[in-house]
Backbone bond lengths (Angstrom), bond angles and torsions (degrees), N, CA, C in turn:
res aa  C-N    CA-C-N  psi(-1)  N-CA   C-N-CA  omega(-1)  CA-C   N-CA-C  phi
1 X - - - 1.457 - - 1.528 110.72 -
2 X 1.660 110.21 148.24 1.440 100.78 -170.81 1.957 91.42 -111.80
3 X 1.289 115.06 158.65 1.525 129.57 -178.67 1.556 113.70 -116.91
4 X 0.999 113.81 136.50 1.844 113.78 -173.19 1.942 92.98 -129.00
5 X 0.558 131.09 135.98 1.492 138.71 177.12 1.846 118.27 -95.59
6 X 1.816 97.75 -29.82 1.332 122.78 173.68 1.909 89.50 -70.94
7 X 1.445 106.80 -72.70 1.401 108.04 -171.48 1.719 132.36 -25.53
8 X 1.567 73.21 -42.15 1.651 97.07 -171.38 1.641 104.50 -75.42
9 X 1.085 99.57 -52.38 1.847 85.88 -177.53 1.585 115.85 -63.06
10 X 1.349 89.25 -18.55 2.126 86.62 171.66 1.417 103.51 -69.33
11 X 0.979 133.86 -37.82 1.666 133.13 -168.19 0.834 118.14 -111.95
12 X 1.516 119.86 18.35 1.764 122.13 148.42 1.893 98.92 -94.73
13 X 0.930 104.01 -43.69 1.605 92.87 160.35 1.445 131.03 -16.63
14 X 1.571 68.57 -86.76 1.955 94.18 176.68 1.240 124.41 -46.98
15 X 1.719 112.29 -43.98 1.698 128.36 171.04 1.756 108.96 -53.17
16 X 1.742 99.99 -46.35 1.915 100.63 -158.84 1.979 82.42 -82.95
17 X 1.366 153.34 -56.67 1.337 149.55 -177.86 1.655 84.46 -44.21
18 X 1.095 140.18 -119.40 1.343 144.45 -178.21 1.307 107.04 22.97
19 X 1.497 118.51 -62.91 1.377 127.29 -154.76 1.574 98.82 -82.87
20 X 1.228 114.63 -54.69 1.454 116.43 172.26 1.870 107.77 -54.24
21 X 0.810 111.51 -63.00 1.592 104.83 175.26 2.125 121.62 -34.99
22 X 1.539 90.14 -52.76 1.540 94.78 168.54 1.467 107.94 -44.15
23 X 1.259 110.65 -56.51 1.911 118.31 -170.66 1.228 107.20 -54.76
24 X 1.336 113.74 -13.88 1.838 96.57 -171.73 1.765 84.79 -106.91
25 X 1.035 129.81 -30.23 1.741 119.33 176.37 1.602 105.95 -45.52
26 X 1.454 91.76 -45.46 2.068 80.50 -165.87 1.677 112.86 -77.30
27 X 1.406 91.68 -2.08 1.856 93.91 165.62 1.522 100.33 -69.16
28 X 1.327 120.95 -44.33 1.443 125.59 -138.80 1.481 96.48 -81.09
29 X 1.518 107.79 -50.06 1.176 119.67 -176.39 1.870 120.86 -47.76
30 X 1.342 98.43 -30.25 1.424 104.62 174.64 1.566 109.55 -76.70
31 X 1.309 121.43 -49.47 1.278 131.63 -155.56 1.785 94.32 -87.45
32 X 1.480 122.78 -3.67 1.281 115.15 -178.65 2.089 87.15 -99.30
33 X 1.096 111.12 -37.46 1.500 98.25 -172.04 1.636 114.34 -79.37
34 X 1.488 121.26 -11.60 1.319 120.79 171.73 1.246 99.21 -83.11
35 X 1.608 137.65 -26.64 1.271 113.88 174.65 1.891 127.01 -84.61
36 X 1.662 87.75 9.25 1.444 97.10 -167.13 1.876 102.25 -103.68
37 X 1.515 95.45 -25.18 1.627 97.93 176.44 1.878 115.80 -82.69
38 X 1.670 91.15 1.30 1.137 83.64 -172.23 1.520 128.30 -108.30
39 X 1.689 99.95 18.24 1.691 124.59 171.42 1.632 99.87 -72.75
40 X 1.615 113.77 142.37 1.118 133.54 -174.45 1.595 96.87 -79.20
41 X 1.092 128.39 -26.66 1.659 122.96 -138.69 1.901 77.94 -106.41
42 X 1.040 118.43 -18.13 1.584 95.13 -178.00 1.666 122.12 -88.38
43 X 1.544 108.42 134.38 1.083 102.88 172.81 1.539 162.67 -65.23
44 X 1.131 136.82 102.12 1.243 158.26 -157.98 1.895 94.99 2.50
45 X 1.669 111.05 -65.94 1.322 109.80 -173.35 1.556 104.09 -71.99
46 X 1.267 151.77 -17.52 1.246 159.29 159.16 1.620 105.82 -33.90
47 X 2.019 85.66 -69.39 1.995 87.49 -174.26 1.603 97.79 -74.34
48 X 1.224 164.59 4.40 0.969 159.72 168.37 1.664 101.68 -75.39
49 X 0.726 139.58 -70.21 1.871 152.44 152.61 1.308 94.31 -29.57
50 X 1.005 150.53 -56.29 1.984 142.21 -150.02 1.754 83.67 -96.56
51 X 1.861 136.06 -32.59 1.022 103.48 -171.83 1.347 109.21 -72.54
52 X 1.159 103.94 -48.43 1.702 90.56 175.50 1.394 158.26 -80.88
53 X 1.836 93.78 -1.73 1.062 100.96 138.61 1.922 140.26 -52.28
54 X 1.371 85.00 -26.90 1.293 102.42 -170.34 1.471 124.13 -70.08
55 X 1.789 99.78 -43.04 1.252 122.09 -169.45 1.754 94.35 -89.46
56 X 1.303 123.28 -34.19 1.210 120.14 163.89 1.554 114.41 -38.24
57 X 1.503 122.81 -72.08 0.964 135.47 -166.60 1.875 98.04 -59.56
58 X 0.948 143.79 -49.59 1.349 131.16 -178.78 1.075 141.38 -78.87
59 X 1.555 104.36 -9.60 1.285 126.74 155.74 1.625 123.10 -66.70
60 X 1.671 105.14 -43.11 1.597 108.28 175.79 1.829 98.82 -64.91
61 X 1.494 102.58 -56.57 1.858 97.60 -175.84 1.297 102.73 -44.00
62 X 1.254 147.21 -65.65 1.468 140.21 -142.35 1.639 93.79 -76.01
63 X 1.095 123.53 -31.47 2.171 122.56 170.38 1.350 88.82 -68.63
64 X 1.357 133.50 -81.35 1.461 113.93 -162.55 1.256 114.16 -66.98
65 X 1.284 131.08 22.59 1.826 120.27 -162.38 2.094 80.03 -117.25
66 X 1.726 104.79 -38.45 1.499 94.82 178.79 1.853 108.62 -74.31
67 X 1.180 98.93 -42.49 2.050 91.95 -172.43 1.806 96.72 -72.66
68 X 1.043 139.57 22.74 1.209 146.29 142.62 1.894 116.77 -81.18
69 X 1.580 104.13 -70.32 1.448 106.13 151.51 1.297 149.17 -1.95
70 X 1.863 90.94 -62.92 1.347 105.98 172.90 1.391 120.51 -79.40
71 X 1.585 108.65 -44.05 1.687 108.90 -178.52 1.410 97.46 -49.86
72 X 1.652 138.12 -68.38 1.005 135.84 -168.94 1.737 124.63 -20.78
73 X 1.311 108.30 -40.81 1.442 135.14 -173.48 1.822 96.04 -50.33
74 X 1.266 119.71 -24.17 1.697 109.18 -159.44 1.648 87.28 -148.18
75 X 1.593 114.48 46.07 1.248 122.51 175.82 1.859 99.87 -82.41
76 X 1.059 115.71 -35.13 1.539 132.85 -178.16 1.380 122.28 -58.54
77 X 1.572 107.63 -26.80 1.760 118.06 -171.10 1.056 105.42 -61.32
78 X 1.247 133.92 -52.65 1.516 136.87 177.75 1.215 133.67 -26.18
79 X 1.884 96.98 -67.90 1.410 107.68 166.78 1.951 118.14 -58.16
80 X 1.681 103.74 -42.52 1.883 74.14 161.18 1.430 141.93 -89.78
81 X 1.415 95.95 6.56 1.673 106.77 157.27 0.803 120.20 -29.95
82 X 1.850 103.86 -71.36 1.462 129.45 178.51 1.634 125.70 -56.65
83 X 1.302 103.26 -23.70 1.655 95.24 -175.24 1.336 96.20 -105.10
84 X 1.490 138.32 -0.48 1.657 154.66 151.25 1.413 92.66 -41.24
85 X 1.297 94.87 -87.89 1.955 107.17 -173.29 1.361 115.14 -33.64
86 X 1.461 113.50 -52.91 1.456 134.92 -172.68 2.203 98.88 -36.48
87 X 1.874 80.42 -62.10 1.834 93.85 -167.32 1.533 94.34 -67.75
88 X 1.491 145.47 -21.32 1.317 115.34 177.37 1.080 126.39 -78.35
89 X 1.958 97.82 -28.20 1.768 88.11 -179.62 1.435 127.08 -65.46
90 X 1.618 94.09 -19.89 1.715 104.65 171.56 1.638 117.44 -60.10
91 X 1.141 124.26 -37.08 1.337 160.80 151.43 1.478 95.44 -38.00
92 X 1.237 140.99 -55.87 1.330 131.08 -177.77 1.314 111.90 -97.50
93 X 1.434 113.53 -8.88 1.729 95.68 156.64 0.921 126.12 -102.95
94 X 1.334 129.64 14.22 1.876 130.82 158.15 1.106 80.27 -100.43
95 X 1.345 174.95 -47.88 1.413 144.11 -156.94 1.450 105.72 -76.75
96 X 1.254 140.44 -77.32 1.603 146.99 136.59 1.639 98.74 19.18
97 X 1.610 112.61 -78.27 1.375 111.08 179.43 1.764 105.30 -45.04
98 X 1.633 119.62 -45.32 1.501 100.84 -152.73 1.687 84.49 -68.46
99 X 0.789 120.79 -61.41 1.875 131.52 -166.23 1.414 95.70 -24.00
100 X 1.095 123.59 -51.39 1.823 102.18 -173.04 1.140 116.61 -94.74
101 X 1.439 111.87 -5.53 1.730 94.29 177.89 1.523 107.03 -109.48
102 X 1.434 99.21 7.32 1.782 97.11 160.35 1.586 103.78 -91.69
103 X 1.213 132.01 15.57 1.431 128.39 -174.60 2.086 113.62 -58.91
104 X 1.113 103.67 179.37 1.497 87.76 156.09 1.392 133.94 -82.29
105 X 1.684 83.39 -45.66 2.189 94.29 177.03 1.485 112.31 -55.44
106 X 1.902 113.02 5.99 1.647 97.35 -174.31 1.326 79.44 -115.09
107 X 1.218 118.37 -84.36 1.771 122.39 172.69 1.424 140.30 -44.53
108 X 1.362 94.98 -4.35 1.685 107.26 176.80 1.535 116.85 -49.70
109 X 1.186 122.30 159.42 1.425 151.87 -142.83 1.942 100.98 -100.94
110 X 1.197 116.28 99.70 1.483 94.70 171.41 1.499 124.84 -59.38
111 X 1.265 106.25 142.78 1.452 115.78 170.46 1.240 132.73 -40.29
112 X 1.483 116.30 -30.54 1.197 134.80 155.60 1.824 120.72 -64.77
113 X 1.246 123.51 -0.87 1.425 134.33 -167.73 1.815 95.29 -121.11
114 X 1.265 104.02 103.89 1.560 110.39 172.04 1.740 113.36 -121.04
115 X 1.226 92.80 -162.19 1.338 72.23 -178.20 1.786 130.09 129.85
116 X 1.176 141.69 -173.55 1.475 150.40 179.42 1.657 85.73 -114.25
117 X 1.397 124.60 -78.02 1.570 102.56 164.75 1.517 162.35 20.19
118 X 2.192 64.37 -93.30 2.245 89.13 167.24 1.417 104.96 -71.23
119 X 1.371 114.99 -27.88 1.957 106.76 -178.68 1.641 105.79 -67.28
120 X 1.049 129.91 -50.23 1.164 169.42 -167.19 1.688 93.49 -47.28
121 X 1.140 114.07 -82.67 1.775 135.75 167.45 1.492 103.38 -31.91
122 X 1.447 124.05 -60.32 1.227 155.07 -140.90 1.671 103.11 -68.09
123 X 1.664 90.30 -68.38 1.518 111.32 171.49 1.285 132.91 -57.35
124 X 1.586 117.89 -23.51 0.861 137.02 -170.33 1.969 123.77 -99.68
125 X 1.616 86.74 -22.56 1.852 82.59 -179.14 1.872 107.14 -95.40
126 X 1.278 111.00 -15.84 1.893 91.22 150.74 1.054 153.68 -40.17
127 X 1.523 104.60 -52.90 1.617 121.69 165.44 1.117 113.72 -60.97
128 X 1.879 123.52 -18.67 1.005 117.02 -170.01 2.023 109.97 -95.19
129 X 0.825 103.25 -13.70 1.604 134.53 175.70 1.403 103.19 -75.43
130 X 1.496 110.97 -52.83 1.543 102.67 178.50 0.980 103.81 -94.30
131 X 1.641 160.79 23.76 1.283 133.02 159.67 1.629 103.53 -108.85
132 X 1.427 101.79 -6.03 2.151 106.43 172.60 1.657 86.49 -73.14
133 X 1.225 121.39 -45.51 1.793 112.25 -149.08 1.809 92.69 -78.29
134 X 1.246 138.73 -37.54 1.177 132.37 171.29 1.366 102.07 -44.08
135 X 1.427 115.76 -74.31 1.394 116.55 -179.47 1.110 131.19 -30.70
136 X 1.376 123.24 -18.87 1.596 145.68 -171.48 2.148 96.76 -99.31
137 X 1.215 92.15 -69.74 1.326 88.11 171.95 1.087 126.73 -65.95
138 X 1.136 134.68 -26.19 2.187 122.17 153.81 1.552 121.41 -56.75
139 X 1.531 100.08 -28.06 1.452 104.73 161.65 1.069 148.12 -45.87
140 X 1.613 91.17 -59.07 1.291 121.65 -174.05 1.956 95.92 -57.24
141 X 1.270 92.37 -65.16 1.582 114.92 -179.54 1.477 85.10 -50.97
142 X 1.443 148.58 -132.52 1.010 127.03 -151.39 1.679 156.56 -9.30
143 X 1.358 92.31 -25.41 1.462 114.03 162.42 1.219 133.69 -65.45
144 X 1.674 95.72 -59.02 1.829 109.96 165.44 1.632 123.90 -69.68
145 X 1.589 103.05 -4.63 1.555 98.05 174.80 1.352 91.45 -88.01
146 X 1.703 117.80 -53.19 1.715 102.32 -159.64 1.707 98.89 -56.10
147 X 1.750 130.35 -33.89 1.042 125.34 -168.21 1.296 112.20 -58.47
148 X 1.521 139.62 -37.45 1.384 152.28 169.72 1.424 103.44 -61.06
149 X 1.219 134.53 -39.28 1.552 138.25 -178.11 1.403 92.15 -63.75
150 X 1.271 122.64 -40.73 1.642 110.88 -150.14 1.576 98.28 -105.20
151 X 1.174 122.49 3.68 1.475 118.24 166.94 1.390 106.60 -114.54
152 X 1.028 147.45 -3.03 1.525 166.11 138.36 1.564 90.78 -41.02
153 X 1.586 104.53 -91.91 1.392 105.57 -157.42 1.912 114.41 -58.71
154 X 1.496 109.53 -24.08 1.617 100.80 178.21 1.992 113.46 -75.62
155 X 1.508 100.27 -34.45 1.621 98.07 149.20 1.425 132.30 -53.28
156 X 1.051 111.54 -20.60 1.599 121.85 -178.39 1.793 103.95 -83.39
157 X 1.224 97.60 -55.44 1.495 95.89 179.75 1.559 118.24 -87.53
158 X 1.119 111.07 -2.22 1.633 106.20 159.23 1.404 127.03 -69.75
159 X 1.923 105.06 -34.94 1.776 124.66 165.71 1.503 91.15 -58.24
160 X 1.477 125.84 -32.28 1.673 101.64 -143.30 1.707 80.75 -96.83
161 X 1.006 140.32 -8.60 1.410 143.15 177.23 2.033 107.10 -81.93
162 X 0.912 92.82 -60.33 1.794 100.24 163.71 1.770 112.02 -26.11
163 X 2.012 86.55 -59.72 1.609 99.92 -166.91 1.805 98.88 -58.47
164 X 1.312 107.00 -85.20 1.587 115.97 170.62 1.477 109.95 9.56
165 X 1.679 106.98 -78.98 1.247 105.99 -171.65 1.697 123.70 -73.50
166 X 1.064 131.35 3.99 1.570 152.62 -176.19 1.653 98.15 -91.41
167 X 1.232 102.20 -41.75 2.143 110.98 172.28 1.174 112.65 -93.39
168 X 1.638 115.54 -23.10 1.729 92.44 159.01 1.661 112.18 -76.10
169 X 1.240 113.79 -21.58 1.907 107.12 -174.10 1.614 88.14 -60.87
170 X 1.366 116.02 -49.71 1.553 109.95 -161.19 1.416 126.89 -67.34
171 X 1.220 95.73 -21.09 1.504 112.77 168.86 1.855 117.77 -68.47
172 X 1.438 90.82 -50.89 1.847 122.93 166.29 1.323 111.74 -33.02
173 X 1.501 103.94 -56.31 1.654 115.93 -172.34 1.785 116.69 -89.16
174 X 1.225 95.31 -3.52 1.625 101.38 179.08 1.813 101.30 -95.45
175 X 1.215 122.23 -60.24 1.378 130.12 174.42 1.682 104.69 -38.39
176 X 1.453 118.40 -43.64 1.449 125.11 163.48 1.376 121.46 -39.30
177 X 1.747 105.36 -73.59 1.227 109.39 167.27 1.241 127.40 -60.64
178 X 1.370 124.79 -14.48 1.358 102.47 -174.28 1.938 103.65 -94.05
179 X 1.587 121.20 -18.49 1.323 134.42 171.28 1.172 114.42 -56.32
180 X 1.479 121.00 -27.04 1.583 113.82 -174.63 1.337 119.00 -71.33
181 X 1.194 131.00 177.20 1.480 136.13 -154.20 2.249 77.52 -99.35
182 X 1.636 117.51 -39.80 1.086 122.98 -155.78 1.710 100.60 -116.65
183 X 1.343 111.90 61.45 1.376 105.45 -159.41 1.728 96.85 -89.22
184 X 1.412 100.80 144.76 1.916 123.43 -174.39 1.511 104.05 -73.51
185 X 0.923 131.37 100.68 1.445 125.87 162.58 1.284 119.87 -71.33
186 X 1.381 108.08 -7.39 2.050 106.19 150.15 1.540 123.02 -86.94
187 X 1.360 105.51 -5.84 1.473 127.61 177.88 1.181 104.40 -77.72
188 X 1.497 138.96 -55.01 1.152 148.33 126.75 1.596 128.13 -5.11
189 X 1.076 102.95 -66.81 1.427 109.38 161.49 1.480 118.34 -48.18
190 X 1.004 130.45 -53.64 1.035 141.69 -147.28 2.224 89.06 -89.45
191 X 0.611 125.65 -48.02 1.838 138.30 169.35 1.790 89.11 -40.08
192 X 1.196 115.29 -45.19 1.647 112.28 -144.07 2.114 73.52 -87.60
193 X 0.805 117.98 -29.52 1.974 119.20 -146.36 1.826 76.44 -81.58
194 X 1.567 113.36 -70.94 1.524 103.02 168.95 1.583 137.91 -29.54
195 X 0.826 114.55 -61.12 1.700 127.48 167.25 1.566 115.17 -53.99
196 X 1.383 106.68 -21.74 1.653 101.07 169.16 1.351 114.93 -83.35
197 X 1.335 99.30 -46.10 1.727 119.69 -179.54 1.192 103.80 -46.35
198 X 1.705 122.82 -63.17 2.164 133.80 -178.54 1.919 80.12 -47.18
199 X 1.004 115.13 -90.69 1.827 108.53 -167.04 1.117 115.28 -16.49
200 X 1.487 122.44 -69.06 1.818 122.37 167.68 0.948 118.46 -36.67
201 X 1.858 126.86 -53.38 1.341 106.88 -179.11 1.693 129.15 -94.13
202 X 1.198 105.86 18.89 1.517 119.18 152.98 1.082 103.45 -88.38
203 X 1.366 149.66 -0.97 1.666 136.65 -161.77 1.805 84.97 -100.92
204 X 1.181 98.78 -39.44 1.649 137.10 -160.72 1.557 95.10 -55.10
205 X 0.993 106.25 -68.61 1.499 125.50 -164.71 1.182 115.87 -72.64
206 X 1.638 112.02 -36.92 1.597 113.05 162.69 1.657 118.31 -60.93
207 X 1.131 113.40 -5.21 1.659 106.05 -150.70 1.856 87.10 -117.77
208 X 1.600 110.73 -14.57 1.392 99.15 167.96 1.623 105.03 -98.67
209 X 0.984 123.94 -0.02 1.849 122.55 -169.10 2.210 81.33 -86.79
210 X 1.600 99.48 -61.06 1.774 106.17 -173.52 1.569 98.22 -27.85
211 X 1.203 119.35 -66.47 1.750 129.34 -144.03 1.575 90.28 -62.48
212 X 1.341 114.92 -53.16 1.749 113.11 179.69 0.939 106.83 -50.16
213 X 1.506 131.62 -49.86 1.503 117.18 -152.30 1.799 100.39 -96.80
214 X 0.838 131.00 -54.85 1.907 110.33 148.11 1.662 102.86 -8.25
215 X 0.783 113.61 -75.51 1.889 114.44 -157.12 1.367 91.57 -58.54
216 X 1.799 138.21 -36.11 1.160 121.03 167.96 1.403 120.11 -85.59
217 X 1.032 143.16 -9.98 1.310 129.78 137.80 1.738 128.36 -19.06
218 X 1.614 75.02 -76.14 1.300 79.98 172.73 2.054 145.56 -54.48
219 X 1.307 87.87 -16.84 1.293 108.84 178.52 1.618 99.04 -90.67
220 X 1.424 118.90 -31.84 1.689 116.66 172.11 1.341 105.06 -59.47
221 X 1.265 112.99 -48.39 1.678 112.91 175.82 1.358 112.96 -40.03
222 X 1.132 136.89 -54.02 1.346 154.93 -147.71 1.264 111.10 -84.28
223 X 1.626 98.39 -42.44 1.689 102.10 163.87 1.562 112.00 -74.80
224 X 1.214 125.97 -19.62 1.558 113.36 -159.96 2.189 77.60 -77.92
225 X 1.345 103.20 -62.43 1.609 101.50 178.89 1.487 121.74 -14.28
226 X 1.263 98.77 -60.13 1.720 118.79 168.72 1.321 108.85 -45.89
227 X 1.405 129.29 -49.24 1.689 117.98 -164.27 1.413 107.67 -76.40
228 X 1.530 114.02 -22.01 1.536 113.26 -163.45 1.563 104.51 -98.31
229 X 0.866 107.02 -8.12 1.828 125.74 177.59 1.386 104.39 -32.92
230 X 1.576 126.25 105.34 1.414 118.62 -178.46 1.398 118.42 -65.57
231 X 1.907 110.16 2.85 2.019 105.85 -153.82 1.630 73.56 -89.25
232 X 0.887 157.56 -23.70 1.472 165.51 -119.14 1.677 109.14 -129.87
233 X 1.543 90.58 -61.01 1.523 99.16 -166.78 1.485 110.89 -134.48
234 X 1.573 110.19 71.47 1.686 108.11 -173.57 1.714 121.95 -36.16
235 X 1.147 130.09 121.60 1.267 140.60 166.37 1.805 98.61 74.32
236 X 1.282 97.07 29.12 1.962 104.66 161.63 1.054 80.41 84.68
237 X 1.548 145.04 1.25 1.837 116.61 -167.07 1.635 104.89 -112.92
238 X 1.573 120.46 -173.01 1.595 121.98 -169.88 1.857 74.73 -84.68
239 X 1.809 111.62 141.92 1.710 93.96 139.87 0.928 158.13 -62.67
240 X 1.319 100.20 146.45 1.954 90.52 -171.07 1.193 131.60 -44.56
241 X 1.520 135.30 154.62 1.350 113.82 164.83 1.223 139.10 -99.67
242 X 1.481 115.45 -4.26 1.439 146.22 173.63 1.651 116.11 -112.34
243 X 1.361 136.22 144.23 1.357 133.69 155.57 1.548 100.97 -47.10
244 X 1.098 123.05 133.21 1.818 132.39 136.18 1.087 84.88 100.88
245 X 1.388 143.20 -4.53 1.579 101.97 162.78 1.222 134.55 -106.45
């Protein structure tokens, strides 16, 4: 998956306007059906059918207007996903850098240097080579998970931006029908059949964002495994750099 950070702040926009826009429909929607129950010429069992259509329909908006609400609450994670990842990969290129220039062919021992010392020196700057290059590789790995989190979740809320605006049309087209002098009470119907459907596929959409982010869990696990790794980091710690201390 690819991540845009530009992208993303356009379509948290669009998602939080969307969401606020819905909130002012289910005002409308009420104040369009009190002005519709309130024609003399319609019949008693007529407004009985339009009320509850009515009250139907604003009852589902105000459930999907809150499980909208809530997603909103962790609209923000993304963007520090992205600047997460950003600081590890930085994180893996000063570690990367230390790994090779702690090598031997850079730090190696002149030939002229023998000794309890030169063994001493010798033995000691490997471990130190391999616990920079771990550091580089948990990075790396850490980066591309938060980077997959954060293109996961801005796909997630681009569907949930899609949805939004699909329940404001439905909302759109009900305030219609109910304004006309000749308003459809299958037109109506049909507003209430939409607004259930946007709910399902937010239920929908949460339950494919869950399954991804489980699978990154699990890969966080794997990295925490990785940091404590004794082949890396004897007794969980950096190696030493001297005998005896």
């Amino acid at each position: 998956m690819t991540y845009s950070l530009a992208q993303y702040q356009a379509v948290t926009e669009k998602v939080s306007s969307g969401a606020d826009m819905f909130g002012d429909k289910i005002g409308d929607v009420t104040n369009a059906c009190n002005a519709a129950l309130d024609h003399w010429w319609i019949p008693s069992m007529v407004k009985d059918a339009l009320r509850w259509l009515c009250q139907k329909i604003v009852g589902l908006a105000e459930s999907f207007w809150q499980k909208i609400k809530d997603l909103l609450k962790g609209v923000a994670a993304p963007g520090y996903m992205f600047e997460y990842a950003y600081e590890w990969a930085g994180v893996r290129g000063t570690a990367s850098t230390a790994a090779g220039e702690l090598t031997m062919p850079v730090v190696g021992v002149s030939p002229a240097w023998t000794g309890t010392a030169a063994t001493a020196y010798s033995t000691t700057v490997a471990p130190q080579s391999s616990a920079a290059s771990e550091v580089a590789t948990i990075s790396t790995q850490t980066a591309t998970a938060l980077t997959t989190c954060a293109a996961a979740a801005s796909a997630f809320y681009v569907a949930v931006g899609v949805i939004i605006f699909q329940a404001v049309a439905a909302m759109t087209a009900a305030v219609i029908a109910l304004g006309s002098l000749v308003f459809s009470l299958g037109g109506i119907a049909m507003a209430v059949g939409e607004i259930s459907v946007s709910s399902g596929l937010v239920i929908a959409s949460v339950s494919t964002l869950t399954a991804l982010l489980v699978a990154q869990a699990s890969q966080m696990a794997t990295l925490h495994g990785a940091a404590v790794d004794n082949t890396a980091f004897p007794g969980g710690h950096w190696p030493r750099a001297a005998r005896g201390l």
